[in-house]
C-alpha positions in Angstrom: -193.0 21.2 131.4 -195.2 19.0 129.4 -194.5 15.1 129.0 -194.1 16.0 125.2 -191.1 18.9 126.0 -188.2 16.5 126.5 -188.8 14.7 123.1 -189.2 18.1 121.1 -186.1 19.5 123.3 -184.1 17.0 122.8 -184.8 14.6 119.7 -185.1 17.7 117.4 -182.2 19.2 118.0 -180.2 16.5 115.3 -182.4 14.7 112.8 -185.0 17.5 111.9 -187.5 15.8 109.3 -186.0 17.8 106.1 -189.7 17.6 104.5 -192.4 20.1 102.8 -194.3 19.5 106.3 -191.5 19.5 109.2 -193.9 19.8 112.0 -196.9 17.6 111.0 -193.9 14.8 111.0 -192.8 15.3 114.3 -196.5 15.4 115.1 -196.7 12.1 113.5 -194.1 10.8 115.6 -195.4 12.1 119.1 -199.2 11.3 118.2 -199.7 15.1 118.1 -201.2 17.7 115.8 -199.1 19.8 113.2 -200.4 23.0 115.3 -199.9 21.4 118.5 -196.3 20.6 117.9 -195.7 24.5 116.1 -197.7 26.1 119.2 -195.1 24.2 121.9 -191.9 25.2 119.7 -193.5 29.1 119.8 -193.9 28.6 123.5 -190.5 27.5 124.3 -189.3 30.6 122.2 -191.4 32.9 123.8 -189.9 31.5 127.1 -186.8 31.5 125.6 -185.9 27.9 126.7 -185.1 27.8 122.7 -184.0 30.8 120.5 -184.3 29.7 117.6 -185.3 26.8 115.0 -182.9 26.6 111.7 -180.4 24.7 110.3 -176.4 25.3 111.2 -174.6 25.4 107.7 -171.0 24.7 107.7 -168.8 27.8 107.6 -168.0 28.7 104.0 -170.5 26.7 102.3 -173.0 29.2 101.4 -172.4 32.8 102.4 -169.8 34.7 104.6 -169.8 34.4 108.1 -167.1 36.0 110.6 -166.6 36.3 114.3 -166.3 40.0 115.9 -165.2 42.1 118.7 -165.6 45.7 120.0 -164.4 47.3 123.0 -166.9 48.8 124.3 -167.1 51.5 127.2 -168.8 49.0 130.0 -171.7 51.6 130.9 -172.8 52.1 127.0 -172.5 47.5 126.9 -176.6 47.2 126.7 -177.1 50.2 124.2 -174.7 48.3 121.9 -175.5 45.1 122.4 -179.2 46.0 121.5 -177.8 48.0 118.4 -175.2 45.4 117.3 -178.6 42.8 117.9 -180.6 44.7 115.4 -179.4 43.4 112.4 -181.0 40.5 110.8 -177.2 39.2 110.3 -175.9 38.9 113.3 -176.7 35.7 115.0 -176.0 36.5 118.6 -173.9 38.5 120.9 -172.1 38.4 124.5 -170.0 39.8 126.7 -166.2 38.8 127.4 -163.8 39.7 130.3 -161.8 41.2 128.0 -160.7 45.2 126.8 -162.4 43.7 123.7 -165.9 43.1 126.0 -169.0 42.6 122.8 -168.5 39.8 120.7 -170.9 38.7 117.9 -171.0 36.1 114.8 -172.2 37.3 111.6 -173.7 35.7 108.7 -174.3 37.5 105.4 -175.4 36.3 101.9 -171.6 38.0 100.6 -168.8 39.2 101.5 -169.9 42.6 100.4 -173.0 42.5 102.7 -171.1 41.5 105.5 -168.1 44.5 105.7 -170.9 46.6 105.0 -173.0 45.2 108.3 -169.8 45.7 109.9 -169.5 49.4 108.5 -173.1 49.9 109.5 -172.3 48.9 113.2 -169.1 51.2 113.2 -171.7 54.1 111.6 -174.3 53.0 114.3 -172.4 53.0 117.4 -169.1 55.3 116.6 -167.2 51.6 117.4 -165.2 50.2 115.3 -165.2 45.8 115.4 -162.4 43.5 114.3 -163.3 41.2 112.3 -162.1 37.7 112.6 -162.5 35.7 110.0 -162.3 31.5 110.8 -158.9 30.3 109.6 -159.5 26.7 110.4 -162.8 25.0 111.4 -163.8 22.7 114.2 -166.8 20.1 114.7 -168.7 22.1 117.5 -171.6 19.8 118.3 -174.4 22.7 118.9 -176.5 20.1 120.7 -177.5 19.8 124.6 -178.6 16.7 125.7 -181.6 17.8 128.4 -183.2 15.8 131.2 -185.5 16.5 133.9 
């Protein structure tokens, strides 16, 4: 990795510049270019050392947002997966040792929009998910401190 990577990695992760210009500030900072520092975030997404650049919102702020699970027959997992990954709502997926094996968060501008994301993964796939709305919150600190 580049002498630059553990700065951008790490310092970034809290304390984004929340400016017209995001990445010509952190180029600022690093003595680097406004492309330079863009073209070294899009590598580390292209080798999916990051997956994505965006701000975490608390829960019920703005929005709807729900955790879900389907049980899922274990050879038809990756179809699934790929079809429940398809829509621009849903954040991310995994797989659990569980009968209830595919779990994925949603995020939806309504309510609405979100049971009907859920309807169109139960039309999609012939599955049906539970939906599992967050009853009460907890401070998760998203952030990995990296070194190397």
């Amino acid at each position: 990795m580049f002498s630059t990577d553990k700065k951008l990695l790490n310092d970034y992760q809290r304390d984004f510049p929340l400016v017209p210009r995001p990445y010509a500030e952190i180029g600022k900072q690093l003595g680097l270019s406004e492309g330079e520092v863009i073209d070294d975030f899009s590598r580390h997404q292209e080798n999916k050392t990051i997956s994505r650049i965006g701000a975490v919102v608390k829960n019920g702020t703005i929005g709807a947002s729900t955790l879900a699970a389907m049980k899922v027959p274990q050879e038809k997992l990756v179809d699934i997966a790929k079809i429940v990954s398809s829509f621009d709502e849903v954040n991310h997926n995994y797989e659990r040792e569980h009968s209830f094996n595919l779990w994925f968060v949603i995020t939806a501008p309504s309510e609405a929009r979100l049971q009907e994301v859920l309807n169109e993964i139960k039309n999609k796939t012939g599955i049906s998910a539970i939906n599992l709305p967050m009853v009460q919150d907890y401070h998760l600190d998203l952030g990995f401190k990296l070194s190397w």
